[in-house]
C-alpha positions as CSV (number, residue, x, y, z in Angstrom):
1,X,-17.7,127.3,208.0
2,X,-17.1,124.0,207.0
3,X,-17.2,122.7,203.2
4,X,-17.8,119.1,202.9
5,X,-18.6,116.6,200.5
6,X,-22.3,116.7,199.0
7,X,-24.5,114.0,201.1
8,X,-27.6,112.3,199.3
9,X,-29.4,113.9,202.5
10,X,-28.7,117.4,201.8
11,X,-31.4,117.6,199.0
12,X,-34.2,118.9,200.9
13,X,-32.0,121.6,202.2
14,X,-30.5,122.2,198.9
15,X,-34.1,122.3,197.0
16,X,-35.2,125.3,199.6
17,X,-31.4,126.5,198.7
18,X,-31.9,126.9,194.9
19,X,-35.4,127.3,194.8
20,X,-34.5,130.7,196.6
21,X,-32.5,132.3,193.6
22,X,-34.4,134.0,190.7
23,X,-31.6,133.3,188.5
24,X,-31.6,129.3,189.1
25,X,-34.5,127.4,187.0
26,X,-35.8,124.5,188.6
27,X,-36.8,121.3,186.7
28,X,-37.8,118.2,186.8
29,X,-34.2,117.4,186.4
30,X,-33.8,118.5,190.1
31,X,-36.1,115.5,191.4
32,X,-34.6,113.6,194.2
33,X,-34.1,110.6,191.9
34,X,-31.9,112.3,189.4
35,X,-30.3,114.1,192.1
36,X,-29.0,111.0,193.3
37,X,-28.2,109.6,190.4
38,X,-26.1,112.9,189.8
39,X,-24.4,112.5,192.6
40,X,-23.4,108.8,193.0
41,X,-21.7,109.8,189.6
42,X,-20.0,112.7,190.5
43,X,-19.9,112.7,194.6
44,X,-16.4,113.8,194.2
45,X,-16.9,116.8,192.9
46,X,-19.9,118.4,194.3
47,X,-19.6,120.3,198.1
48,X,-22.0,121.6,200.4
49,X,-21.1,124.6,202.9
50,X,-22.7,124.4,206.2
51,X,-22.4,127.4,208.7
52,X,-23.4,126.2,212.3
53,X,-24.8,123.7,211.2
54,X,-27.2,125.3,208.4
55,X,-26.5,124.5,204.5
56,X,-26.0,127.7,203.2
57,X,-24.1,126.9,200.3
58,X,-23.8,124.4,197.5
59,X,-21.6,123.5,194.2
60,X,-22.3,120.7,191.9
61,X,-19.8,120.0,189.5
62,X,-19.1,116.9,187.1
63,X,-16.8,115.0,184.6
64,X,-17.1,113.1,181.6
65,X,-12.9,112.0,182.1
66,X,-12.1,115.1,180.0
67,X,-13.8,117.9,180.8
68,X,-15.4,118.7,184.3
69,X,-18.3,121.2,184.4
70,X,-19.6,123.7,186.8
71,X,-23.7,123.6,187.1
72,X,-25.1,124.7,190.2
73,X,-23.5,127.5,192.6
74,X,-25.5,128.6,194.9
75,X,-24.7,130.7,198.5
76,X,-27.3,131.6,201.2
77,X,-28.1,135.4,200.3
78,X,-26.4,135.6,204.1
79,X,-23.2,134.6,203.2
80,X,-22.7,136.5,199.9
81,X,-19.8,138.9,199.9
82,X,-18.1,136.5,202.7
83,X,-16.0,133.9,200.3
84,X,-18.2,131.1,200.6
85,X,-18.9,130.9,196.6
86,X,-15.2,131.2,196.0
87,X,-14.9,128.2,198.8
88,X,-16.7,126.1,197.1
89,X,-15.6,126.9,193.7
90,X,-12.1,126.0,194.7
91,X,-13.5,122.6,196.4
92,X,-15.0,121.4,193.3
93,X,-11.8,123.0,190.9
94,X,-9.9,120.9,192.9
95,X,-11.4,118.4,193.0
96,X,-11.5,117.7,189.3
97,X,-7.9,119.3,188.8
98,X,-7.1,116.2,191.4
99,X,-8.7,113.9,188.9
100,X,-6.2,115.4,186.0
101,X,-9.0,117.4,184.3
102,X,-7.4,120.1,182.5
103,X,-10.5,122.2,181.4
104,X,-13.5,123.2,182.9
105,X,-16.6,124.8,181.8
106,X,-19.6,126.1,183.6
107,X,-23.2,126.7,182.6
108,X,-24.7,129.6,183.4
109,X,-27.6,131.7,182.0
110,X,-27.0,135.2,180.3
111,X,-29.0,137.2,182.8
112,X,-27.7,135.4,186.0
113,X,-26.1,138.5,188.1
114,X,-23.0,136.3,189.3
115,X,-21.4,136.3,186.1
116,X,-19.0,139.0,187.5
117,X,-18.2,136.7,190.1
118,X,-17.3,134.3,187.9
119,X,-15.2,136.5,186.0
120,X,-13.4,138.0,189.0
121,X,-12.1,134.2,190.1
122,X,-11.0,133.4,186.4
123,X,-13.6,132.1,184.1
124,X,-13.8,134.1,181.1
125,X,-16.7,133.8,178.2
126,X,-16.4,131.7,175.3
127,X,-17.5,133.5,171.5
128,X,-16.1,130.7,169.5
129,X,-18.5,128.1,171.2
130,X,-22.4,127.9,172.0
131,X,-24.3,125.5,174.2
132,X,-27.6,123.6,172.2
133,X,-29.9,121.4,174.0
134,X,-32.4,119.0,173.3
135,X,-34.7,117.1,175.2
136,X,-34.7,113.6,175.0
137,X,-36.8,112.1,177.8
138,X,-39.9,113.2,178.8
139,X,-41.3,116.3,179.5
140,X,-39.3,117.2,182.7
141,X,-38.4,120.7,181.1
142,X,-42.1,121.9,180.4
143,X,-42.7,125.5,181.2
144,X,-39.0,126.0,181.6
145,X,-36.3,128.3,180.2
146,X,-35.0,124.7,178.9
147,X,-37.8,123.7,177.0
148,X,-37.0,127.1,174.4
């Protein structure tokens, strides 16, 4: 398996990626254009995994210069239970522990099954802290979990 630097040309392999997991939302906010625009600010820290060729997984991470954070995980339903999430969570750790971030945090809905994965490589919940949103563009998060 090789793990290798997110390409702008992985998105239409990616989209049939994440639009394959019930606990991912999709939104407008995962539109080619801000893809890209994700990703020529963060291209560091954001990995696909290909296995013969074939994207089967996928981390995007970020950083403001302080903090880096964890968005999208996702791993072929193939190569679950094989090390490829924990591949590509080490990439992007890396990666922003490389840039001298210190913290990281990672979004993640409340129902989403792989929370025990994330606990098993060392993330741990936060109680003293809670995420708020707010849309400020557009209507890109209509009929979405994001648009509670």
């Amino acid at each position: 398996m090789d793990i290798v630097t997110m390409k702008k040309n992985d998105y239409t392999e990616l989209l049939a990626l994440w639009s394959g997991f019930s606990g991912n939302t999709m939104t407008g906010a995962d539109s080619m254009e801000d893809f890209e625009k994700f990703l020529c600010i963060n291209a560091d820290y954001c990995y696909s995994a290909f296995e013969n060729g074939r994207l089967v997984g996928s981390v995007m991470a970020g950083s403001d210069g302080r903090r880096g954070y964890i968005y999208h995980l996702a791993v072929d339903e193939s190569q679950q239970g094989k090390g490829t999430g924990r591949k590509l969570m080490d990439a992007a750790e890396n990666a922003l522990r490389d840039a001298g971030i210190e913290k990281a945090h990672l979004f993640i809905y409340t129902d989403n099954t792989a929370i025990e994965f994330y606990e098993k490589t060392g993330w741990h919940r936060r109680s003293d802290i809670a995420v708020m949103s707010k849309v400020l563009i557009g209507d890109k998060y209509m009929g979405t979990r994001l648009e509670e």
